[in-house]
MARKOLVEX-459509 format. One record per residue (C-alpha): residue number from 0; residue in three letters; chain; x, y, z. Coordinates in Angstrom, 3 decimals, decimal comma. Example, Ala and Ser with C-alpha at 12.3 -4.5 7.8 and 13.67 -1.06 7.14 Angstrom:
2
<resi=0 | resn=ALA | chain=A | px=12,300 | py=-4,500 | pz=7,800> .
<resi=1 | resn=SER | chain=A | px=13,670 | py=-1,060 | pz=7,140> .
//
This chain:
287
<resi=0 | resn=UNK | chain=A | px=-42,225 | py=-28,242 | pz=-49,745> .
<resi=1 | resn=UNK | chain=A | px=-45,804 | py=-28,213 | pz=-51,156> .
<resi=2 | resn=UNK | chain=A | px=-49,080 | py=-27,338 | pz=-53,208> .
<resi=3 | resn=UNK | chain=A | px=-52,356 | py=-24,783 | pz=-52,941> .
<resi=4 | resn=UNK | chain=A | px=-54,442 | py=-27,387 | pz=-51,513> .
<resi=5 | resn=UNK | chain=A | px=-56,553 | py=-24,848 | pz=-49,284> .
<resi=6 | resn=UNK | chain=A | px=-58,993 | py=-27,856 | pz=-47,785> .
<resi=7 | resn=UNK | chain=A | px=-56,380 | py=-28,898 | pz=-45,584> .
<resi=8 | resn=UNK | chain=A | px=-55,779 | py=-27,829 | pz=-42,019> .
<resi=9 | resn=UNK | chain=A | px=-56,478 | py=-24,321 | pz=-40,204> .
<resi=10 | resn=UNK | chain=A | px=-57,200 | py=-21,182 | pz=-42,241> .
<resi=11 | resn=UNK | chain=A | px=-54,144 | py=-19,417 | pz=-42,224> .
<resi=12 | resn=UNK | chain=A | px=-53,212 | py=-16,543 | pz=-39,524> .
<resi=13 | resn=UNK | chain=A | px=-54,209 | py=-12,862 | pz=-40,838> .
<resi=14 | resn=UNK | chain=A | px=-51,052 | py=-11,748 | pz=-42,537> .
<resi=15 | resn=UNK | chain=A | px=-50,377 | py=-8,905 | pz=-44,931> .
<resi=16 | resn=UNK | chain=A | px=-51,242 | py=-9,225 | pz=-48,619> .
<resi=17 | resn=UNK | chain=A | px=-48,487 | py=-11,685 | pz=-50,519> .
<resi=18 | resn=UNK | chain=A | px=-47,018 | py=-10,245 | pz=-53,852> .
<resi=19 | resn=UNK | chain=A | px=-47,060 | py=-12,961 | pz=-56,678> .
<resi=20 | resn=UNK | chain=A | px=-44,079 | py=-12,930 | pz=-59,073> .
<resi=21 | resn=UNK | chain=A | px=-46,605 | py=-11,676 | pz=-61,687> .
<resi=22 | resn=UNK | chain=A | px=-47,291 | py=-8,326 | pz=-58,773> .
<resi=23 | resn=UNK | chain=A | px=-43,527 | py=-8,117 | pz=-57,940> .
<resi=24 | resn=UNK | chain=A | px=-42,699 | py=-4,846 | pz=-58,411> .
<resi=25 | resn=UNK | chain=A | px=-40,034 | py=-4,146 | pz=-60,834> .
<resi=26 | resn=UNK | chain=A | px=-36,975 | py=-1,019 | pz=-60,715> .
<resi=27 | resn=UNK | chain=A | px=-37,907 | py=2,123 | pz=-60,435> .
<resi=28 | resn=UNK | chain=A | px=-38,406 | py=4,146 | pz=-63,774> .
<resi=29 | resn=UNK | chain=A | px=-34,740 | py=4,314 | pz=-65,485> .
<resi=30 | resn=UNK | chain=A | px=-33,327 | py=2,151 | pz=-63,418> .
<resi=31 | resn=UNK | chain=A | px=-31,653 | py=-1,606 | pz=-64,768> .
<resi=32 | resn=UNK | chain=A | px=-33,267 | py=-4,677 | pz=-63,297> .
<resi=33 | resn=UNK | chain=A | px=-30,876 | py=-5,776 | pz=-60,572> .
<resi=34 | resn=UNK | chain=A | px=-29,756 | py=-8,697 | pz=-62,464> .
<resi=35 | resn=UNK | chain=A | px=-30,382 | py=-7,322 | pz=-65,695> .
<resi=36 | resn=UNK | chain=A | px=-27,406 | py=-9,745 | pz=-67,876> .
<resi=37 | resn=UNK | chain=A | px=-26,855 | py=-11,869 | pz=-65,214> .
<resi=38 | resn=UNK | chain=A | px=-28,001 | py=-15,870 | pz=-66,010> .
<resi=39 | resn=UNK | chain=A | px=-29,425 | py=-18,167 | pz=-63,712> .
<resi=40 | resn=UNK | chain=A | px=-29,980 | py=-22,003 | pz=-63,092> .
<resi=41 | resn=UNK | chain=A | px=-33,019 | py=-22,987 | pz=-61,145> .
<resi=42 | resn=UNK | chain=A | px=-33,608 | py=-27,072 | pz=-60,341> .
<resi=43 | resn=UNK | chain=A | px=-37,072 | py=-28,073 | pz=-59,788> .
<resi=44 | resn=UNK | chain=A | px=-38,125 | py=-24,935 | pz=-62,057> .
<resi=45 | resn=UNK | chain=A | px=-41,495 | py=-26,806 | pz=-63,117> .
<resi=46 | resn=UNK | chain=A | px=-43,311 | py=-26,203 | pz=-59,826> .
<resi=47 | resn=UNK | chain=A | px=-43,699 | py=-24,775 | pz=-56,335> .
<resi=48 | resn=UNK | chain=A | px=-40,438 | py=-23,074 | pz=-54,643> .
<resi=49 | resn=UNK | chain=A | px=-38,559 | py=-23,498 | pz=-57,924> .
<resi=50 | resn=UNK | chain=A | px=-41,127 | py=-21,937 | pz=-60,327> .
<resi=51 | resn=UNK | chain=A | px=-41,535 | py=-18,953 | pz=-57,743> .
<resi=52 | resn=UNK | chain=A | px=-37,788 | py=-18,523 | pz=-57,804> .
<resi=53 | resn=UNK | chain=A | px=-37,658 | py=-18,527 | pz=-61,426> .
<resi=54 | resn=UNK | chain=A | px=-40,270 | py=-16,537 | pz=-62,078> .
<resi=55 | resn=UNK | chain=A | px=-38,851 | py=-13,921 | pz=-59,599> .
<resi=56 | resn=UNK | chain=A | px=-35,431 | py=-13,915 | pz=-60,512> .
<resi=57 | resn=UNK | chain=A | px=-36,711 | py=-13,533 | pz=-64,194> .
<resi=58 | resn=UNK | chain=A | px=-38,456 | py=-10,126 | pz=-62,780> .
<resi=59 | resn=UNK | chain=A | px=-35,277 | py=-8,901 | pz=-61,477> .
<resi=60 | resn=UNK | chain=A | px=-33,957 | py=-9,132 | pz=-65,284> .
<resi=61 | resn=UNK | chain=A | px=-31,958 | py=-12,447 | pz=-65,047> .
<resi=62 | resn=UNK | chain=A | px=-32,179 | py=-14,705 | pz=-67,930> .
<resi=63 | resn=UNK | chain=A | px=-33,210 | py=-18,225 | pz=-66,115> .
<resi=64 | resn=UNK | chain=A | px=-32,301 | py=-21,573 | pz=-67,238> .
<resi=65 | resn=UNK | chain=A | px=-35,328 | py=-23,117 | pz=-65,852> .
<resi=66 | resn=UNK | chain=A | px=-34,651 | py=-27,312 | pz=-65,121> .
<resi=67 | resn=UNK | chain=A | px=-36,604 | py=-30,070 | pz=-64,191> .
<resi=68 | resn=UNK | chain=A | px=-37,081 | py=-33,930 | pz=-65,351> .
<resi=69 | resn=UNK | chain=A | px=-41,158 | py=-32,494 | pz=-66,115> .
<resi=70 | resn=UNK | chain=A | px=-41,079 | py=-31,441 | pz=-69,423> .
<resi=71 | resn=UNK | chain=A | px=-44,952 | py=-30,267 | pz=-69,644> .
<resi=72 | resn=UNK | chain=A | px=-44,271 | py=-28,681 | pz=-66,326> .
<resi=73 | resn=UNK | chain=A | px=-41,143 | py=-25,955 | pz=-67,773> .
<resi=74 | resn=UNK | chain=A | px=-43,558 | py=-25,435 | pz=-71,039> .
<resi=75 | resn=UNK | chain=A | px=-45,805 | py=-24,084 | pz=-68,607> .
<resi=76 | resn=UNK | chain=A | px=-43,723 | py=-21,885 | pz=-67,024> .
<resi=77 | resn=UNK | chain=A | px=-42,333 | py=-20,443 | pz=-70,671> .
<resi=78 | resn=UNK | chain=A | px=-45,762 | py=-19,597 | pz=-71,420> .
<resi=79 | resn=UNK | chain=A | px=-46,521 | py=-18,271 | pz=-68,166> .
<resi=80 | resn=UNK | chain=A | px=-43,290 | py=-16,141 | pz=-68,092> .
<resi=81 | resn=UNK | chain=A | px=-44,090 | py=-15,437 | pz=-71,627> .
<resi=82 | resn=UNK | chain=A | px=-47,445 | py=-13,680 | pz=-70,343> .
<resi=83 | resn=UNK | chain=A | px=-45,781 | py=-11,274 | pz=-68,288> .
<resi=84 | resn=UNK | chain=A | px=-46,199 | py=-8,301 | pz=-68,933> .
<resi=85 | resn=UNK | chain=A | px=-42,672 | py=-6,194 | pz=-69,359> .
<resi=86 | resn=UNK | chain=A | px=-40,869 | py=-9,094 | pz=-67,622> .
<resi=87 | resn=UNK | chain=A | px=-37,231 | py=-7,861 | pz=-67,836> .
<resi=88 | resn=UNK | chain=A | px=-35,704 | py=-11,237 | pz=-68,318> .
<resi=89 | resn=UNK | chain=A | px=-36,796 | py=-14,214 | pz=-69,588> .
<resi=90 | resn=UNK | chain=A | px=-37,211 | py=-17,882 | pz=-69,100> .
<resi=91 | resn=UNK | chain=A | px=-35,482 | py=-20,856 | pz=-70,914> .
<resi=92 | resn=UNK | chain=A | px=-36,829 | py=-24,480 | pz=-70,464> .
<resi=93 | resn=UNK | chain=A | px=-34,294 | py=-27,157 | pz=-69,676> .
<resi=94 | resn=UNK | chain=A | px=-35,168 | py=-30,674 | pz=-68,879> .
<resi=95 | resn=UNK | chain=A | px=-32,372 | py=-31,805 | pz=-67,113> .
<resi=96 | resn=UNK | chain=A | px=-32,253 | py=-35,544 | pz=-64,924> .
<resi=97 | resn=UNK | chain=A | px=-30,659 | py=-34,705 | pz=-61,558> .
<resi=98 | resn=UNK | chain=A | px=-29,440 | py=-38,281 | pz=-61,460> .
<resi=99 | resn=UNK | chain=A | px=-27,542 | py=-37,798 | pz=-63,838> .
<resi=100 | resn=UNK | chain=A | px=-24,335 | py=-36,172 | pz=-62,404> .
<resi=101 | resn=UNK | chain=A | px=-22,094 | py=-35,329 | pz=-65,231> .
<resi=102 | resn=UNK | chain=A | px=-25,416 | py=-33,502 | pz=-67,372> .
<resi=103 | resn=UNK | chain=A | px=-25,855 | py=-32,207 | pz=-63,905> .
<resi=104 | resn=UNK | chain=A | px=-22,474 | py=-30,616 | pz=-64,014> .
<resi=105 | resn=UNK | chain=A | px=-22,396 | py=-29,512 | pz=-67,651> .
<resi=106 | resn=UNK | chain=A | px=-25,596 | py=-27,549 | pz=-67,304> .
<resi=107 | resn=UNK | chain=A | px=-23,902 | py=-25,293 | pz=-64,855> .
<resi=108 | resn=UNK | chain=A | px=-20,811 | py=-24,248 | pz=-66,756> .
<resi=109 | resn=UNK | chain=A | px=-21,323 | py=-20,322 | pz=-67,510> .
<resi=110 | resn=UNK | chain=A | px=-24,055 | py=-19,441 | pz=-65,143> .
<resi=111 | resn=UNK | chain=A | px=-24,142 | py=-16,512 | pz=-62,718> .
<resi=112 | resn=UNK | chain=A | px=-26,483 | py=-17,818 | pz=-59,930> .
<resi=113 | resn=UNK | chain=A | px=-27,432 | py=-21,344 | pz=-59,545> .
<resi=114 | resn=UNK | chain=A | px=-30,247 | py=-22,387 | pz=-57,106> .
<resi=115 | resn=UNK | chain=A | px=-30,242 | py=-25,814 | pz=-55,728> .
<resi=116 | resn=UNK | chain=A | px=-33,795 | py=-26,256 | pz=-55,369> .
<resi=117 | resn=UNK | chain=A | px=-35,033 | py=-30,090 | pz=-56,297> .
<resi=118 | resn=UNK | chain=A | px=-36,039 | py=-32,069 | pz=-53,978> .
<resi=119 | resn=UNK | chain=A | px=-38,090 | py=-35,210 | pz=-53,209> .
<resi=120 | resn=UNK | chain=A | px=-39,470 | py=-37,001 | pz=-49,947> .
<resi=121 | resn=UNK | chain=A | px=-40,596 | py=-40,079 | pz=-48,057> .
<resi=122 | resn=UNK | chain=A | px=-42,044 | py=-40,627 | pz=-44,889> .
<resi=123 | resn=UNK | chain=A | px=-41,037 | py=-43,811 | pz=-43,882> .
<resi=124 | resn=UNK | chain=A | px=-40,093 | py=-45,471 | pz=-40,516> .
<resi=125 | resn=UNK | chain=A | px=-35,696 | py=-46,174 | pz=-41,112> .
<resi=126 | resn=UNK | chain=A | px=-36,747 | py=-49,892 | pz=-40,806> .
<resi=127 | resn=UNK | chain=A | px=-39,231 | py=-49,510 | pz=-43,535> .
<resi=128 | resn=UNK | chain=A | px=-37,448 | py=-47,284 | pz=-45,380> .
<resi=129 | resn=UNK | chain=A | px=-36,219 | py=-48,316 | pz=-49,209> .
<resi=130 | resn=UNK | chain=A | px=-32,170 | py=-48,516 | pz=-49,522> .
<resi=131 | resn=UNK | chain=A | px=-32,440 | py=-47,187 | pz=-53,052> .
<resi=132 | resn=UNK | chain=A | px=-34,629 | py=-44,113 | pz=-52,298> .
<resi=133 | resn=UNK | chain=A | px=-32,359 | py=-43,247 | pz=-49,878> .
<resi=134 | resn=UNK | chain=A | px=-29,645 | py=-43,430 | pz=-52,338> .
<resi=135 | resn=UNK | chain=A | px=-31,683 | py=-41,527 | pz=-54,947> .
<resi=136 | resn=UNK | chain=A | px=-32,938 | py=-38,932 | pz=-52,528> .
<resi=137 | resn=UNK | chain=A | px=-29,066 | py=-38,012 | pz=-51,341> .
<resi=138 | resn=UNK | chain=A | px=-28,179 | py=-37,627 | pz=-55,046> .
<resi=139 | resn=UNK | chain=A | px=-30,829 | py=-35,594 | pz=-56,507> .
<resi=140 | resn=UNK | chain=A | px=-30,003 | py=-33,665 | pz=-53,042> .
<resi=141 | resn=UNK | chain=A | px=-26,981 | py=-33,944 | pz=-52,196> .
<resi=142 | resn=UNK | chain=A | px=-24,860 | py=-34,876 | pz=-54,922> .
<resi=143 | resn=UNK | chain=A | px=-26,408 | py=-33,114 | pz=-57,874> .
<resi=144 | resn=UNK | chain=A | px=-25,915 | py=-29,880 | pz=-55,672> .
<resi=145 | resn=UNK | chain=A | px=-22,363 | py=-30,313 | pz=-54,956> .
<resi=146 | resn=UNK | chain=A | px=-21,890 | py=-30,742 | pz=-58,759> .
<resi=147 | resn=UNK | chain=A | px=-23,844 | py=-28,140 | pz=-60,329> .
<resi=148 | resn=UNK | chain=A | px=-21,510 | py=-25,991 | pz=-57,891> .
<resi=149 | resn=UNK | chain=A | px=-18,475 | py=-27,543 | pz=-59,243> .
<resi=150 | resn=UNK | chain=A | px=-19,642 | py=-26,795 | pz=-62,898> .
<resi=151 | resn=UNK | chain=A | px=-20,815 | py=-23,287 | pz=-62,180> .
<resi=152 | resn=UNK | chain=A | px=-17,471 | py=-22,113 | pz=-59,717> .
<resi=153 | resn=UNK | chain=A | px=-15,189 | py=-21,928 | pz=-62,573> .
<resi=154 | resn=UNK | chain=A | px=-17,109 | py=-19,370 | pz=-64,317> .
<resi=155 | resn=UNK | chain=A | px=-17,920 | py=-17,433 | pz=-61,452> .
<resi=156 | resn=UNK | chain=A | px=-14,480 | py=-17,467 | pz=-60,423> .
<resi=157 | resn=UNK | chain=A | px=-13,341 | py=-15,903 | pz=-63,768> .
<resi=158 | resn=UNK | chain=A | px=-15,706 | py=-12,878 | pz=-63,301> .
<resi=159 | resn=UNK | chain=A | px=-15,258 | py=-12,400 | pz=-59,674> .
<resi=160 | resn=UNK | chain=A | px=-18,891 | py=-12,748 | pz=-58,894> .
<resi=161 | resn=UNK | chain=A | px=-20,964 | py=-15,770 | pz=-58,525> .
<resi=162 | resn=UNK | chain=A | px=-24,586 | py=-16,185 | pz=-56,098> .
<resi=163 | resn=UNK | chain=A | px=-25,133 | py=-19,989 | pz=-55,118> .
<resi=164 | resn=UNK | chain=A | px=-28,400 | py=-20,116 | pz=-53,099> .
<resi=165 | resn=UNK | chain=A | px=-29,712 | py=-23,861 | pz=-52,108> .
<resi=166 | resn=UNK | chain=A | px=-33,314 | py=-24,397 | pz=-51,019> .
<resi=167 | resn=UNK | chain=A | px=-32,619 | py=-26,328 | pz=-47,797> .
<resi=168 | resn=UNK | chain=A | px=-35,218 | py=-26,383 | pz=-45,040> .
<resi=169 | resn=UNK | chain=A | px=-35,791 | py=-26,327 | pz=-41,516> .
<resi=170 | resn=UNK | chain=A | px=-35,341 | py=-29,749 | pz=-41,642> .
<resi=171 | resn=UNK | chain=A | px=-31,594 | py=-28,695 | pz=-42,599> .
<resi=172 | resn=UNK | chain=A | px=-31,599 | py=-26,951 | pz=-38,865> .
<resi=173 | resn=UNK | chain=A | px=-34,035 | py=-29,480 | pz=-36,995> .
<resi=174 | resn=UNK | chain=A | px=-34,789 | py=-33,341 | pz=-37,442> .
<resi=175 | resn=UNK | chain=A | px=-38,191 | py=-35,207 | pz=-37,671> .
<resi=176 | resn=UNK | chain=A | px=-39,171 | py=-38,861 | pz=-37,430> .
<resi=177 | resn=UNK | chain=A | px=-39,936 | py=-40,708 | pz=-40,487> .
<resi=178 | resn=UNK | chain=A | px=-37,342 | py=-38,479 | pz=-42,486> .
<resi=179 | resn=UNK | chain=A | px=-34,430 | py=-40,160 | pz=-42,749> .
<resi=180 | resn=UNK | chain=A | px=-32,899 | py=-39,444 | pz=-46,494> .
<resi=181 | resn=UNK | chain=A | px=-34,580 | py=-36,360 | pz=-46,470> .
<resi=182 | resn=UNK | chain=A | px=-33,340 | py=-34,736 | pz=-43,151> .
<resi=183 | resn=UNK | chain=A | px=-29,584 | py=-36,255 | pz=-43,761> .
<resi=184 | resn=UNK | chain=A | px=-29,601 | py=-34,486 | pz=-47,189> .
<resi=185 | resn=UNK | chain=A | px=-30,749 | py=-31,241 | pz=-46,249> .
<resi=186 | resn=UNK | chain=A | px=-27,986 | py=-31,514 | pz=-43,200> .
<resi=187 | resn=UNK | chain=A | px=-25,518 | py=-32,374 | pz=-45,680> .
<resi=188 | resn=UNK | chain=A | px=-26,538 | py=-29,329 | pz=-47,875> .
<resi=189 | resn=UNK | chain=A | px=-25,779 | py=-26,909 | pz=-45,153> .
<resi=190 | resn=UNK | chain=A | px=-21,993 | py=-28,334 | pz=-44,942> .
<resi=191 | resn=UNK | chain=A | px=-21,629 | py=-27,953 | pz=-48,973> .
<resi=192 | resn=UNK | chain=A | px=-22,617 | py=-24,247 | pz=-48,491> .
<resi=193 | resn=UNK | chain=A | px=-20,753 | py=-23,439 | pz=-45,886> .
<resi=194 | resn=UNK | chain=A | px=-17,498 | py=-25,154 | pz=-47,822> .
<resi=195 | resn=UNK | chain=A | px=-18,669 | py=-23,211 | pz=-50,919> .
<resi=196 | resn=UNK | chain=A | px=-19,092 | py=-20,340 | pz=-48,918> .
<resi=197 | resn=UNK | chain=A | px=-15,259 | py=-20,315 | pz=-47,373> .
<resi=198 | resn=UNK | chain=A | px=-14,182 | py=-21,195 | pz=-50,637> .
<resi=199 | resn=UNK | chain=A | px=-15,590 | py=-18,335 | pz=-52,628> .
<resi=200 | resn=UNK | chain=A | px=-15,286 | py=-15,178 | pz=-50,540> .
<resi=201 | resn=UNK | chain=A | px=-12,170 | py=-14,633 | pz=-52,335> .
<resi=202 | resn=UNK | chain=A | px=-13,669 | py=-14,524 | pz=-55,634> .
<resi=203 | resn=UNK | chain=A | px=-16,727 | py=-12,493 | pz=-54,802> .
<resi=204 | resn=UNK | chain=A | px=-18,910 | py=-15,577 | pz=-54,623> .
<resi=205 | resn=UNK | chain=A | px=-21,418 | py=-16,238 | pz=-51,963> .
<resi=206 | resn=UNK | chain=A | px=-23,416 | py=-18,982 | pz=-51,027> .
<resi=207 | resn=UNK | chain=A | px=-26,144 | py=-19,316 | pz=-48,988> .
<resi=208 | resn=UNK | chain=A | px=-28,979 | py=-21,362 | pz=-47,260> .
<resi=209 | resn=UNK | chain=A | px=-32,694 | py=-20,905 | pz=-46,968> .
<resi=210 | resn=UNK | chain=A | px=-34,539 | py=-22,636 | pz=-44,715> .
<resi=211 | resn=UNK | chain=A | px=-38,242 | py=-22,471 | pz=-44,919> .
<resi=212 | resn=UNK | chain=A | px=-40,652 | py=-24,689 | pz=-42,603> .
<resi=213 | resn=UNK | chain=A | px=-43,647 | py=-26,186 | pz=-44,537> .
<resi=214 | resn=UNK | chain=A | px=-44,594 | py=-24,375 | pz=-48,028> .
<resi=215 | resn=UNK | chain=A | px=-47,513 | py=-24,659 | pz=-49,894> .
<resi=216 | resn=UNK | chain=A | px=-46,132 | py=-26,642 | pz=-52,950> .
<resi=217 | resn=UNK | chain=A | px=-47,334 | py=-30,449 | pz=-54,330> .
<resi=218 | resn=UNK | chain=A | px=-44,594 | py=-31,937 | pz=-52,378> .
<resi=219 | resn=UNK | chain=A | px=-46,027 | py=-31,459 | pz=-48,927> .
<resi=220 | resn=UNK | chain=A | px=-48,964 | py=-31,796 | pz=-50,488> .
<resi=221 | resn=UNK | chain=A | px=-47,723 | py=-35,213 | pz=-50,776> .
<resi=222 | resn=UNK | chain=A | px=-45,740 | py=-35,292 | pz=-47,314> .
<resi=223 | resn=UNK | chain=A | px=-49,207 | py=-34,637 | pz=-45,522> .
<resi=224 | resn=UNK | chain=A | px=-50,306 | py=-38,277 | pz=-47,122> .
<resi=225 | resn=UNK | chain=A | px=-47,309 | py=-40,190 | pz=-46,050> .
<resi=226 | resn=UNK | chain=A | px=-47,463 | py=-38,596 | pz=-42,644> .
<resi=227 | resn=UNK | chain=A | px=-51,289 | py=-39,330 | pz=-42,326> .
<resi=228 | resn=UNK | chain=A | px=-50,971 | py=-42,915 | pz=-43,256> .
<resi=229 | resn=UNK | chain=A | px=-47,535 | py=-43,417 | pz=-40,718> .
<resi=230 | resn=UNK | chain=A | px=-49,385 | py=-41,966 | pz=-37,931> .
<resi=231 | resn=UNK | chain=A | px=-52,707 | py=-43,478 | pz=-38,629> .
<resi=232 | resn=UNK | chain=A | px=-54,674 | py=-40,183 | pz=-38,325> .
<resi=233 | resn=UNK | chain=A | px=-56,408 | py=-37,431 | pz=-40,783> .
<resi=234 | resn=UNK | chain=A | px=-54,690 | py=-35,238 | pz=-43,135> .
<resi=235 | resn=UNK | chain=A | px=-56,207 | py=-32,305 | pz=-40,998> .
<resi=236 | resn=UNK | chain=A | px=-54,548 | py=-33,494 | pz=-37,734> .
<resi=237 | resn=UNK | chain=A | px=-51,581 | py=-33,662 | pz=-39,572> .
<resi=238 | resn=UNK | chain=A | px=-51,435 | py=-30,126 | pz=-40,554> .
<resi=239 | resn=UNK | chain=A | px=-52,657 | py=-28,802 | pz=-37,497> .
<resi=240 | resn=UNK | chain=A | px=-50,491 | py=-31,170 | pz=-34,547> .
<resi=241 | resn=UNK | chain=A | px=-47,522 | py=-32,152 | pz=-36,698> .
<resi=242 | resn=UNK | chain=A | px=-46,490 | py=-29,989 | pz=-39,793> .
<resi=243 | resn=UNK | chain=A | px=-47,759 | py=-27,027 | pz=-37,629> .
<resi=244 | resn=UNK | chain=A | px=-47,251 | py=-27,540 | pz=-34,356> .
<resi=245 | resn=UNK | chain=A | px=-43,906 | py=-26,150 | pz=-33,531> .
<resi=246 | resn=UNK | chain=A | px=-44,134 | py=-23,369 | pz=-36,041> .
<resi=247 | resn=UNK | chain=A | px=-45,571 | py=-20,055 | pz=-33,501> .
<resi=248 | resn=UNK | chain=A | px=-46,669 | py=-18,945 | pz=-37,084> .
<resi=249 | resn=UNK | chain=A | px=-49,677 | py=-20,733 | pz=-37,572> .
<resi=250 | resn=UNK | chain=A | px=-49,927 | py=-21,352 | pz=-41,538> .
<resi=251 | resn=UNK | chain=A | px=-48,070 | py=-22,264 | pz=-44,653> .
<resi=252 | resn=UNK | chain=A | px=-45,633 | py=-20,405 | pz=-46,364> .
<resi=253 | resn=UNK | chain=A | px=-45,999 | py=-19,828 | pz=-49,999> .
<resi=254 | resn=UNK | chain=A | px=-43,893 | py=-20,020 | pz=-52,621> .
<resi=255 | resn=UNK | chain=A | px=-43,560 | py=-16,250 | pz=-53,496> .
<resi=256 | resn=UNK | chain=A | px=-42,045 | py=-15,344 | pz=-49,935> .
<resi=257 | resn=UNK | chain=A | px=-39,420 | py=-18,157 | pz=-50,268> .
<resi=258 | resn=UNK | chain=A | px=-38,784 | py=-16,687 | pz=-54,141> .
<resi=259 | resn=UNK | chain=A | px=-38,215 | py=-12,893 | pz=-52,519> .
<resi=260 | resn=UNK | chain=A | px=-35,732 | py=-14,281 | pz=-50,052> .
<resi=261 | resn=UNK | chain=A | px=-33,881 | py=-16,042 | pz=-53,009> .
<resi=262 | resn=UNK | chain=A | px=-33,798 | py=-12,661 | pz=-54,932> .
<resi=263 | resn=UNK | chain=A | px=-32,484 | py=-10,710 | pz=-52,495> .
<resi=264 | resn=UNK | chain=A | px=-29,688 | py=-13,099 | pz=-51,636> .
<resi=265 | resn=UNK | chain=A | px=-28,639 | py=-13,115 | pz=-55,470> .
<resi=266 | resn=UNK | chain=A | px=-28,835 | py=-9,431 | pz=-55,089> .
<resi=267 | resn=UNK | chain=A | px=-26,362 | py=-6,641 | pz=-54,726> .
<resi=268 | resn=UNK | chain=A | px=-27,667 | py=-5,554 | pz=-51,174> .
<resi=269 | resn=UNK | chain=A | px=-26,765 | py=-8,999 | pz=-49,832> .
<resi=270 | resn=UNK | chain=A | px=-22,940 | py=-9,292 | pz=-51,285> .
<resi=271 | resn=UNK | chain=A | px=-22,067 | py=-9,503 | pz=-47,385> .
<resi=272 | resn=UNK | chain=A | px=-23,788 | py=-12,168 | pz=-46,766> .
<resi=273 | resn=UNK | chain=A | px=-22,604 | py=-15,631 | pz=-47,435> .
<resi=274 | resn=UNK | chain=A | px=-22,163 | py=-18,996 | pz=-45,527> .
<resi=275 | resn=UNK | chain=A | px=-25,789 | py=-17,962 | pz=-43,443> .
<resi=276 | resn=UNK | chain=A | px=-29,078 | py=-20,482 | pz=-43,217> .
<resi=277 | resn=UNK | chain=A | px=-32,053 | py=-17,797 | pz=-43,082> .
<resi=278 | resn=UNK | chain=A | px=-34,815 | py=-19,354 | pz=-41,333> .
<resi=279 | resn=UNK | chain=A | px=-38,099 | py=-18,978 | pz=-42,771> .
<resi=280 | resn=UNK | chain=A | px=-39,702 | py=-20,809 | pz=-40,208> .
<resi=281 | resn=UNK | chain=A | px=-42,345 | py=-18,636 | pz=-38,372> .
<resi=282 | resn=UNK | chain=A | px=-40,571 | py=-19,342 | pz=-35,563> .
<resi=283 | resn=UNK | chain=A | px=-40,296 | py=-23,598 | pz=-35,153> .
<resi=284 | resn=UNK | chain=A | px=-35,961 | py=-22,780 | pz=-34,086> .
<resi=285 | resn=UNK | chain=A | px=-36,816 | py=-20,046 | pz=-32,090> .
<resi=286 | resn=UNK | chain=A | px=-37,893 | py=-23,130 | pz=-29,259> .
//
């Protein structure tokens, strides 16, 4: 979901100022971090909606296990996170290979709140479309979710709390053309949390969906290439009459917003709310 790459497309619609995770406002004096002790998993940690969230839930006093394949990338982040001023919790690199299921697994066993946030993307015609990146798009997306949740349930379970959040997308509510692996994993996703969801109320876990439309992070960046070359037009025309045109919102969404959602979900305000998909989609489902 994508990149600052301001040269493309319409300036964005007047909004109010956006909070950064290093402006997020922490508890009020004397007060504990809301998830001061608790310890998170974020995949895809090294950029975009993933370092947001980690960043964010690290704020709210978590301790995050921060994953991705892009070991440079989670350096970064430490040292970012390590600038902070006062950051309540902190930040712990993990490279970690989605495609590998069983590490995949593993790294979840003991965590409080995992969020399922790495993804990739084509944009292919189906007839065009590579067999194996299908394959390898439905198991970084699909398959590495489902068991990172198995690994982390147990745990939660035990303690009678657990928060499973998974970055899903419109695209998890609404199809496009070209999309194939990407819109059949992101449907798929939305089944696994409802399952979770049924599965854990019992044990006070919930689990949960978020469903932004297009963010600013490298991989839409990316997206508005594939979609420009498949329909033969500009990378401007593809923000503005494709990526945009449905959305009564007329601009990106940044990582930040998508990171506050995640926080309050993991939160104890939102302990009543599991097996939902919260749109964050300036309005494409409201057609």
């Amino acid at each position: 979901m994508c990149a600052a790459h301001t040269s493309v497309g319409p300036p964005p619609a007047p909004s109010l100022p956006l909070m950064s995770a290093s402006t997020t406002p922490g508890p009020a004096a004397g007060a504990a971090p809301a998830l001061s002790g608790r310890t998170a998993l974020v995949t895809g940690a090294a950029g975009g909606i993933g370092r947001a969230c980690t960043l964010r839930l690290a704020a709210a006093g978590a301790t995050v296990l921060a994953s991705d394949q892009d070991a440079e990338g989670l350096a970064a982040l430490a040292a970012r996170a390590e600038k902070e001023p006062g950051l309540p919790g902190r930040v712990e690199p993990r490279v970690l290979d989605l495609t590998d299921l069983d590490a995949a697994e593993r790294a979840a066993a003991g965590i409080d709140i995992l969020v399922n946030n790495a993804g990739l993307q084509l944009v292919r015609p189906i007839e065009e479309f590579p067999p194996e990146v299908f394959s390898r798009v439905l198991t970084v997306m699909l398959e590495a979710p489902f068991r990172l949740v198995r690994g982390a349930l147990p745990h939660m379970y035990a303690q009678g709390w657990g928060r499973i959040v998974n970055i899903s997308s419109v695209h998890g509510l609404r199809a496009s053309a070209y999309k194939a692996a990407y819109v059949t994993a992101k449907h798929g996703l939305e089944g696994l949390s409802k399952v979770v969801a049924l599965e854990g109320a019992a044990h006070g876990v919930t689990s949960n969906c978020v469903n932004p439309a297009y963010v600013r992070t490298p991989l839409v960046e990316r997206q508005i290439a594939d979609q420009a070359a498949a329909h033969g037009i500009s990378p401007e025309r593809v923000v503005s009459e494709i990526m945009l045109a449905d959305s009564a919102v007329k601009r990106l969404i940044e990582p930040e917003e998508v990171a506050e959602a995640v926080a309050y979900l993991c939160g104890p305000d939102a302990s009543f709310i599991t097996g939902a998909s919260l749109a964050m989609d300036g309005g494409w489902t409201a057609h």
